[in-house]
C-alpha positions as CSV (number, residue, x, y, z in Angstrom):
1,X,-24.9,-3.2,26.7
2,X,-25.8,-7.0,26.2
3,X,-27.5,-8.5,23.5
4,X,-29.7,-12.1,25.3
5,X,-29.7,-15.1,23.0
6,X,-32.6,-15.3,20.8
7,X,-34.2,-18.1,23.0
8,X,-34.3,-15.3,25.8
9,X,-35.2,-12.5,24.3
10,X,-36.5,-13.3,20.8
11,X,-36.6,-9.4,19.5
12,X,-33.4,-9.2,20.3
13,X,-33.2,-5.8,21.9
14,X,-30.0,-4.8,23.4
15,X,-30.0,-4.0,27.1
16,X,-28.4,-2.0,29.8
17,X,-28.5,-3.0,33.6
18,X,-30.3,-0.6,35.5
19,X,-30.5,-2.5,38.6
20,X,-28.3,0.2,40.6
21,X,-29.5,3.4,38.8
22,X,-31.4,5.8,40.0
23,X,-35.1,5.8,38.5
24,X,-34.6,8.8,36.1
25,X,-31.3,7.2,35.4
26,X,-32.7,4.0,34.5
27,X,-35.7,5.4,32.0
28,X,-32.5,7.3,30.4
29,X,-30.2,4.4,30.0
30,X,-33.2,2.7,28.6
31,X,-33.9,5.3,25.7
32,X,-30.3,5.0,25.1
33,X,-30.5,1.0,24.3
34,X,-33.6,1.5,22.6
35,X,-32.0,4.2,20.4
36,X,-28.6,2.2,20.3
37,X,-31.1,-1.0,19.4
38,X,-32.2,1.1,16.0
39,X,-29.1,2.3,14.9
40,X,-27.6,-1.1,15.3
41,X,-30.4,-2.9,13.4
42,X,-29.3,-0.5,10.6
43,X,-26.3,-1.4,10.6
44,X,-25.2,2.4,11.4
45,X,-22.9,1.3,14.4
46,X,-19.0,-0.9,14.1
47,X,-19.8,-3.3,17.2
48,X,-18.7,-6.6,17.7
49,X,-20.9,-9.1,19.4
50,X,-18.9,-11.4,22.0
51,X,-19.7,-14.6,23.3
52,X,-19.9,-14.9,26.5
């Protein structure tokens, strides 16, 4: 998952590539980064946030 800079994507959303998933894969990994997106806002998950 990938988090865009603020000046990209200003509700900073984290995001999975779906690009070479199959359509039902792609609405899955989807739910999961919006899901993931949640728990993360609530400080519920130990991440660390690279730079790229």
């Amino acid at each position: 998952m990938v988090l865009l800079p603020p000046g990209l994507d200003p509700a900073q959303n984290l995001r999975i590539n779906t690009y070479f998933m199959t359509p039902a894969e792609g609405l899955e990994a989807e739910a999961l980064a919006e899901e993931t997106t949640v728990k993360w806002r609530a400080g519920l998950l130990d991440v660390e946030i690279a730079q790229p």
